[in-house]
ROSE-725759 format. One record per residue (C-alpha): residue number from 1; z, x, y; residue in three letters. Coordinates in steps of 0.5 Angstrom, whole numbers, plus 500, padded with zeros to 3 digits. Each point is the difference from the previous one (the first is absolute). Example, Ala and Ser with C-alpha at 12.3 -4.5 7.8 and 13.67 -1.06 7.14 Angstrom:
num 1; Z 516; X 525; Y 491; residu ALA;
num 2; Z 498; X 502; Y 507; residu SER;
//
This chain:
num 1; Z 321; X 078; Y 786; residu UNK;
num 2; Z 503; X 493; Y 499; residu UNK;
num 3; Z 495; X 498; Y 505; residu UNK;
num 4; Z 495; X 502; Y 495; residu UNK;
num 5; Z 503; X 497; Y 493; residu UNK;
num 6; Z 499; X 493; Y 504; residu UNK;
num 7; Z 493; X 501; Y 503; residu UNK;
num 8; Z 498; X 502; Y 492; residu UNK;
num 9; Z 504; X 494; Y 496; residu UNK;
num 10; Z 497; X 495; Y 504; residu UNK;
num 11; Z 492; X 503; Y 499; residu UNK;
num 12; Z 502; X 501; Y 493; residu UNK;
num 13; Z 502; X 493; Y 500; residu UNK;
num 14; Z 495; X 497; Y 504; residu UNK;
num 15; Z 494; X 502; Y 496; residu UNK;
num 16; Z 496; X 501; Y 492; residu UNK;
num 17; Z 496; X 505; Y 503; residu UNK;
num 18; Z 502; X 506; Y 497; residu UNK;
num 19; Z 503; X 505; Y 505; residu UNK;
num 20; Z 502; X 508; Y 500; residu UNK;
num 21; Z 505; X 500; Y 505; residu UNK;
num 22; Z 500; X 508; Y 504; residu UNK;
num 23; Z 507; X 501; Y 503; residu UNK;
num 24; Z 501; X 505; Y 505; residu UNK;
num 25; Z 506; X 504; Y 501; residu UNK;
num 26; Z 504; X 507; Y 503; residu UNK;
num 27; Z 502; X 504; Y 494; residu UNK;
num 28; Z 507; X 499; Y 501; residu UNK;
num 29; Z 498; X 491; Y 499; residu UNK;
num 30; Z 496; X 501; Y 494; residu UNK;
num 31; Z 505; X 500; Y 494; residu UNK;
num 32; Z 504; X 494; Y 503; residu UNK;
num 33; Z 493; X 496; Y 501; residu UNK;
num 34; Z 499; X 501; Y 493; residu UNK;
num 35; Z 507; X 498; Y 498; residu UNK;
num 36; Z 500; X 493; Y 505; residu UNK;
num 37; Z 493; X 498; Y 497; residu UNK;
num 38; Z 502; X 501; Y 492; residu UNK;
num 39; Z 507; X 498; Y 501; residu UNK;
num 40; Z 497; X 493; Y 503; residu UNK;
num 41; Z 496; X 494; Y 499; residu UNK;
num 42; Z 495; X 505; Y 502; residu UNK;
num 43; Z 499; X 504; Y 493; residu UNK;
num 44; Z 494; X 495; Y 499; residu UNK;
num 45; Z 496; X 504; Y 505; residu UNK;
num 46; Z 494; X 505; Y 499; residu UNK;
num 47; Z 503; X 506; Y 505; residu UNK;
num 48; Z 499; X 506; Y 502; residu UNK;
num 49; Z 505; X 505; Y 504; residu UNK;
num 50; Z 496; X 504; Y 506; residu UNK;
num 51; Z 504; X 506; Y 504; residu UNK;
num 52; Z 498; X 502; Y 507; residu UNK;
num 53; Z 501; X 505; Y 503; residu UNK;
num 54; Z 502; X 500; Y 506; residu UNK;
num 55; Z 497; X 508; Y 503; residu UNK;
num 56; Z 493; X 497; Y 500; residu UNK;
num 57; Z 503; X 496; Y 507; residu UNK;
num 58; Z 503; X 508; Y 502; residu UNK;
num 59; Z 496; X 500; Y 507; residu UNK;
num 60; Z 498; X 493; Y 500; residu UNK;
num 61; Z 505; X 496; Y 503; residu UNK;
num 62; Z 503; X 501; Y 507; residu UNK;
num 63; Z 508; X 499; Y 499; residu UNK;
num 64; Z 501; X 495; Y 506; residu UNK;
num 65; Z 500; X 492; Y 499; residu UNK;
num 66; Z 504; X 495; Y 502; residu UNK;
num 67; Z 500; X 498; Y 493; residu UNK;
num 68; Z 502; X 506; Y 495; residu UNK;
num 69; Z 500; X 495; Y 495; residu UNK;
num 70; Z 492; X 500; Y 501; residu UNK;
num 71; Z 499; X 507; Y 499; residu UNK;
num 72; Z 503; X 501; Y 492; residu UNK;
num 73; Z 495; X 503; Y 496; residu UNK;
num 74; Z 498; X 493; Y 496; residu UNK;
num 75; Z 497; X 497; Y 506; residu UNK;
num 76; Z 494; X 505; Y 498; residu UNK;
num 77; Z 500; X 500; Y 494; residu UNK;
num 78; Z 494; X 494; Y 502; residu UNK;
num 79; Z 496; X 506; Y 502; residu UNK;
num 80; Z 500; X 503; Y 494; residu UNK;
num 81; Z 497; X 495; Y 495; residu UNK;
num 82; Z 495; X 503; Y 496; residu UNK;
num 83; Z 505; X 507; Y 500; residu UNK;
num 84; Z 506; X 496; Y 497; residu UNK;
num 85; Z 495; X 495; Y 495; residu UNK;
num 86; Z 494; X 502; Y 496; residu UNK;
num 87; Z 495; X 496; Y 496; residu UNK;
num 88; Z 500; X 494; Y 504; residu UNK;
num 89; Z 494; X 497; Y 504; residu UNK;
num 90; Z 504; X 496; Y 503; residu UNK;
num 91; Z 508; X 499; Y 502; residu UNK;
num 92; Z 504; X 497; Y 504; residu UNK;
num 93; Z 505; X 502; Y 505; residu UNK;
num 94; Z 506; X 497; Y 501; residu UNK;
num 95; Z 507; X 502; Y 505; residu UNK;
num 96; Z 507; X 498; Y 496; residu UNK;
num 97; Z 502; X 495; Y 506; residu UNK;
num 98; Z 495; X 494; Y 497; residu UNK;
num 99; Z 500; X 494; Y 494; residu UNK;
num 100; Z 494; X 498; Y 497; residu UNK;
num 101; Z 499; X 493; Y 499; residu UNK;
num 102; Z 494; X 499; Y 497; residu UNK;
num 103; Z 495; X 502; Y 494; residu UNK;
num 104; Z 499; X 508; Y 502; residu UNK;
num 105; Z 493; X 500; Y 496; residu UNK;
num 106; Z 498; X 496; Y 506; residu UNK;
num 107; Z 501; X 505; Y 505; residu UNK;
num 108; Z 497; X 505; Y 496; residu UNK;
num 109; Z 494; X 496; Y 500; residu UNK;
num 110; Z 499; X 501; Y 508; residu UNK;
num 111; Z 494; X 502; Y 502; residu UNK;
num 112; Z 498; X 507; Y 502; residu UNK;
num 113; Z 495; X 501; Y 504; residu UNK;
num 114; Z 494; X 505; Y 498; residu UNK;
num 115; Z 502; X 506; Y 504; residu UNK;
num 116; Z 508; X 498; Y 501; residu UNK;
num 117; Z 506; X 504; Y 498; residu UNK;
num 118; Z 506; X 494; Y 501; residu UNK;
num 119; Z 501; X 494; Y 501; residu UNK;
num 120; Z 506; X 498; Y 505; residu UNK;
num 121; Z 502; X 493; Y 503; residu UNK;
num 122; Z 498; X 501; Y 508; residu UNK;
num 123; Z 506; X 499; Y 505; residu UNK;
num 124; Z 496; X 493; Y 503; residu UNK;
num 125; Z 500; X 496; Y 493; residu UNK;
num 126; Z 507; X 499; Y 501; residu UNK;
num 127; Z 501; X 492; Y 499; residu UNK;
num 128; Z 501; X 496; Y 505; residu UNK;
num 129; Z 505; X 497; Y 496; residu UNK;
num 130; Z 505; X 505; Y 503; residu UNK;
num 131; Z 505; X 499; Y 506; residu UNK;
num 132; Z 497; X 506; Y 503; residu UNK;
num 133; Z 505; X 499; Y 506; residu UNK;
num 134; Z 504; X 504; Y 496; residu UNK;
num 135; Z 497; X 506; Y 499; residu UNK;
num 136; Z 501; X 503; Y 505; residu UNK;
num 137; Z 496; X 507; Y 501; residu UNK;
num 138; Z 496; X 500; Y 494; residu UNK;
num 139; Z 494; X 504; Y 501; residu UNK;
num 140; Z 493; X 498; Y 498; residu UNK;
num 141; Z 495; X 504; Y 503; residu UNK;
num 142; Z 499; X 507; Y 501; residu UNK;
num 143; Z 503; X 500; Y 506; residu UNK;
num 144; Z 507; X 500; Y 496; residu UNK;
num 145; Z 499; X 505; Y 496; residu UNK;
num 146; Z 496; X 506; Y 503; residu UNK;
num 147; Z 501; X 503; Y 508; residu UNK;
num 148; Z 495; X 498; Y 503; residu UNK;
num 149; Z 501; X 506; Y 505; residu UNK;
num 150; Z 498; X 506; Y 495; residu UNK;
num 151; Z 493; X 503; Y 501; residu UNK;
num 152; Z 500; X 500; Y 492; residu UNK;
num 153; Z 501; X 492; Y 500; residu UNK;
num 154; Z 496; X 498; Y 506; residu UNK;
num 155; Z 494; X 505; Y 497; residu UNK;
num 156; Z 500; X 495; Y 494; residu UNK;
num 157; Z 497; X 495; Y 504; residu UNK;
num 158; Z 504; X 494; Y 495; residu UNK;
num 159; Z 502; X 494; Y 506; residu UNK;
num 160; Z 507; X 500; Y 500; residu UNK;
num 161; Z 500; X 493; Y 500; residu UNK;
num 162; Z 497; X 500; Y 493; residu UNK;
num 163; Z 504; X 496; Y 495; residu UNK;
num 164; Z 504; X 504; Y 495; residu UNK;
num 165; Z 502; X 500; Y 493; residu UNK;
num 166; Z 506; X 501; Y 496; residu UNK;
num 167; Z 500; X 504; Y 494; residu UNK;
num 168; Z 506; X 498; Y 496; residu UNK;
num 169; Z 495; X 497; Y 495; residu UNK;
num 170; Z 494; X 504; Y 498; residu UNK;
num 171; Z 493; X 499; Y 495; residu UNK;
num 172; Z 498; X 506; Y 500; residu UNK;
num 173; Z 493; X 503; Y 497; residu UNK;
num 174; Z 502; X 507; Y 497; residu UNK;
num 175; Z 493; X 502; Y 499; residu UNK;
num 176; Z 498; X 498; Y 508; residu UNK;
num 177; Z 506; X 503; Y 502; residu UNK;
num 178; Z 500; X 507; Y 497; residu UNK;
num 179; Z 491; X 500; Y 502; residu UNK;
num 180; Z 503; X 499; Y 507; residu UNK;
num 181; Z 505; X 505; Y 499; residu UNK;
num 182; Z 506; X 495; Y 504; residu UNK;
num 183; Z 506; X 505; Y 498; residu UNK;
num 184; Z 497; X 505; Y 503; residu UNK;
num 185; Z 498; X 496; Y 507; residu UNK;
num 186; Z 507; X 496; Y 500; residu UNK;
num 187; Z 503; X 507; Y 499; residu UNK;
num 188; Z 496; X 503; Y 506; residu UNK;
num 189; Z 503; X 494; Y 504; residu UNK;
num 190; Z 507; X 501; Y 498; residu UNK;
num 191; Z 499; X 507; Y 502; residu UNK;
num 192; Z 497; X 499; Y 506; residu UNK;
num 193; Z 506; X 495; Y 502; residu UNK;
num 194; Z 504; X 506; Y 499; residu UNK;
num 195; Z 496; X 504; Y 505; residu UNK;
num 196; Z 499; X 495; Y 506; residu UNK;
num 197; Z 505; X 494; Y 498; residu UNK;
num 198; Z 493; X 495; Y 500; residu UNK;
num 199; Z 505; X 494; Y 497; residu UNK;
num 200; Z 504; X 495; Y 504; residu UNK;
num 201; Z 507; X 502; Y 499; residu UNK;
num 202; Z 504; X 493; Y 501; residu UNK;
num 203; Z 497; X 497; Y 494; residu UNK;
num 204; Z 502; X 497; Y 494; residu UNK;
num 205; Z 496; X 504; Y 494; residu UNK;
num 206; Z 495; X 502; Y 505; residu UNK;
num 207; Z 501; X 508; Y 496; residu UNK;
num 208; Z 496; X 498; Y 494; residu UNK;
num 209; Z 496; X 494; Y 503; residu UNK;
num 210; Z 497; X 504; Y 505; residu UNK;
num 211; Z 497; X 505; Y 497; residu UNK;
num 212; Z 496; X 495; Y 494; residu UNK;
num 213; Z 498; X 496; Y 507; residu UNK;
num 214; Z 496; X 506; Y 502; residu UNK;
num 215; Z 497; X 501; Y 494; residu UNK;
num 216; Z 498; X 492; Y 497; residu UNK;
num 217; Z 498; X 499; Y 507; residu UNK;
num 218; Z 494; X 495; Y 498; residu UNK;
num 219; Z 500; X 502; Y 494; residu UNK;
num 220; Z 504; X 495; Y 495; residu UNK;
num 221; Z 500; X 494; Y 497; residu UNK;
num 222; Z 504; X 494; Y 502; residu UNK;
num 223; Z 506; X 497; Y 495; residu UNK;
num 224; Z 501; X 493; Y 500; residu UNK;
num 225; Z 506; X 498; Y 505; residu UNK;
num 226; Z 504; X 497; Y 494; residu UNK;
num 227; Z 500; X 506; Y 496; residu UNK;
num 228; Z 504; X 504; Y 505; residu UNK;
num 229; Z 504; X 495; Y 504; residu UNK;
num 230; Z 505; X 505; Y 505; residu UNK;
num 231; Z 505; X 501; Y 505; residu UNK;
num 232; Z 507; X 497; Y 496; residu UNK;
num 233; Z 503; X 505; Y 501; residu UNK;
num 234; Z 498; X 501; Y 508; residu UNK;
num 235; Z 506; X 496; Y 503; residu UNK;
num 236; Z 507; X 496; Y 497; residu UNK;
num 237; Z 497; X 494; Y 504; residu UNK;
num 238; Z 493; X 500; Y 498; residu UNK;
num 239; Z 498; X 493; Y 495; residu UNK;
num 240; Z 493; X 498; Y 497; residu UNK;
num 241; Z 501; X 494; Y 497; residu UNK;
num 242; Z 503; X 499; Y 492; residu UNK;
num 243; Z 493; X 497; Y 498; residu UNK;
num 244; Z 496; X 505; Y 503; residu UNK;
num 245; Z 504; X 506; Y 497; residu UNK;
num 246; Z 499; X 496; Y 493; residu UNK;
num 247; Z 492; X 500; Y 501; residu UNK;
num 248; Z 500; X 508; Y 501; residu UNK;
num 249; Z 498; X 505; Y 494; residu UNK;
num 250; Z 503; X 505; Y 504; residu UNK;
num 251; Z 506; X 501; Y 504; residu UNK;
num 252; Z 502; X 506; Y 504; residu UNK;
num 253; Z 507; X 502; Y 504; residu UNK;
num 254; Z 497; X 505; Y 505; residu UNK;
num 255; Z 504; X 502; Y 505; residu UNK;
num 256; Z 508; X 502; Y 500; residu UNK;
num 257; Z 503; X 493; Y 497; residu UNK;
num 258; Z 499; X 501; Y 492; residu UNK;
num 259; Z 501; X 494; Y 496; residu UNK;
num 260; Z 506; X 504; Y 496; residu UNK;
num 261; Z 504; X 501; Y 506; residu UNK;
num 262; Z 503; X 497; Y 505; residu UNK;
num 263; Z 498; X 496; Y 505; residu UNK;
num 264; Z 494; X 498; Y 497; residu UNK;
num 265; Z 494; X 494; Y 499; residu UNK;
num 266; Z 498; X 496; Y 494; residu UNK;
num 267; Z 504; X 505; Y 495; residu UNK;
num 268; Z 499; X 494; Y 495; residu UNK;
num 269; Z 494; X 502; Y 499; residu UNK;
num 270; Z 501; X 507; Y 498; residu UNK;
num 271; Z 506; X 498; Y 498; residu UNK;
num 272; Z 497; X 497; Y 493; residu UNK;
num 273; Z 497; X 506; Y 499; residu UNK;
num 274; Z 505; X 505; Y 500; residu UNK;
num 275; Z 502; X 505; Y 494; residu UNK;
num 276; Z 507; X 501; Y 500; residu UNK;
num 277; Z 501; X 508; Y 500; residu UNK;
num 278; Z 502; X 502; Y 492; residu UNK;
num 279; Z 505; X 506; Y 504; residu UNK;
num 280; Z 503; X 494; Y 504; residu UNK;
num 281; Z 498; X 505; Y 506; residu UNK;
num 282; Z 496; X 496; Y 505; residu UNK;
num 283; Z 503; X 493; Y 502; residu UNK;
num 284; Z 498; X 494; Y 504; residu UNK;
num 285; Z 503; X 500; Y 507; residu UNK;
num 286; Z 502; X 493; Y 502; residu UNK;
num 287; Z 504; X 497; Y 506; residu UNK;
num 288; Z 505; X 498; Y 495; residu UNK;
num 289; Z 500; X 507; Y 495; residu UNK;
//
């Protein structure tokens, strides 16, 4: 929650465009995310508060991860999208882990292609600005997301070689996606997981990226690699250079070292978005607090 608070104070910020901020929560989240966002710098914005309901996951979701963190019900709520927002063309999805540099309105404007549902960044944009070295075992082909040996998988005929995207970040086509019924095929995918374990179980965030995968297979649009600039949170160690970090629209702390936490990288840079809790309940963690 306080995660979000800093990825909508710094879109706020960043931009005039006129934005409808959907915030997504469990019941039990729903009267404290109102209170932190009124109770705050926050109380400018134009919000809505949107309840999932996790029983539309009964079935869907096989209880073994390496990461149980990955299964909470919110990880799904990007499946969901024209269920939980309606009256909009067109919508962008982001997890609570990023800041938002540059001018939202931007990334809005990305183009979707005729026939397309989304745009993602794909895992062979990342900037070579990186000391990739670092990031030990991070997948970015299918191969790290899917188990190759499964009749289902391998009838799909997808390389295993093909590059993949990360869905942290999304510009979604709500006409597309309902007129291509991407819900129910993404469902379809969860339940089949359920049935035959079709995904690559040591992989970080692969329960809710593999099934998105399948389905946009060769059918998305890509987004500039500047606007989701990823992987902060994978290792303690791993550095982009301070003038690459500055150029970014957006960053994004994937992975299990979250810049509210301890250890971390390049908190600095989330650090100057963060909106104190009003409750005084979540607090930064630091190495000498």
């Amino acid at each position: 929650m306080g995660a979000a608070m800093a990825a909508i104070n710094s879109i706020y910020s960043n931009t005039d465009a006129n934005v409808l901020f959907y915030v997504v929560g469990l019941r039990n989240t729903l009267s404290r995310i109102r209170k932190w966002i009124e109770h705050s710098k926050l109380r400018e914005i134009n919000f809505k508060i949107v309840e999932f309901n996790p029983m539309v996951l009964k079935g869907k979701i096989r209880p073994d991860s390496s990461r149980p963190e990955l299964l909470q019900p919110l990880n799904f709520v990007r499946f969901y999208l024209p269920l939980l927002i309606q009256q909009h063309e067109k919508v962008i999805y982001v997890d609570d882990d990023v800041i938002v540099q540059g001018d939202i309105q931007e990334l809005y404007d990305t183009t979707l292609t005729m026939g397309h549902a989304a745009a993602f960044s794909s895992d062979c944009d990342l900037p070579t600005a990186q000391d990739l070295t670092k990031l030990v075992g991070l997948q970015n082909t299918y191969m790290g997301y899917l188990d190759y040996r499964k009749k289902s998988i391998k009838d799909l005929g997808i390389s295993p070689s093909t590059c993949s995207f990360n869905p942290g970040v999304i510009v979604a086509n709500m006409t597309e996606w309902k007129h291509q019924r991407i819900t129910k095929q993404l469902e379809k995918w969860m339940q089949k997981n359920v049935e035959e374990n079709l995904y690559s179980s040591s992989l970080g965030g692969g329960v809710a990226t593999s099934p998105l995968l399948i389905v946009f297979h060769e059918k998305y649009s890509a987004l500039n690699p500047l606007w989701h600039i990823r992987h902060l949170g994978w290792s303690p160690d791993a550095r982009y250079s301070e003038h690459f970090l500055q150029a970014a629209k957006l960053l994004h702390w994937n992975g299990r070292y979250k810049p509210w936490d301890f250890p971390s990288v390049h908190t600095d840079f989330w650090e100057s978005w963060f909106v104190p809790d009003p409750a005084g309940v979540f607090k930064l963690h630091r190495h000498n607090s």
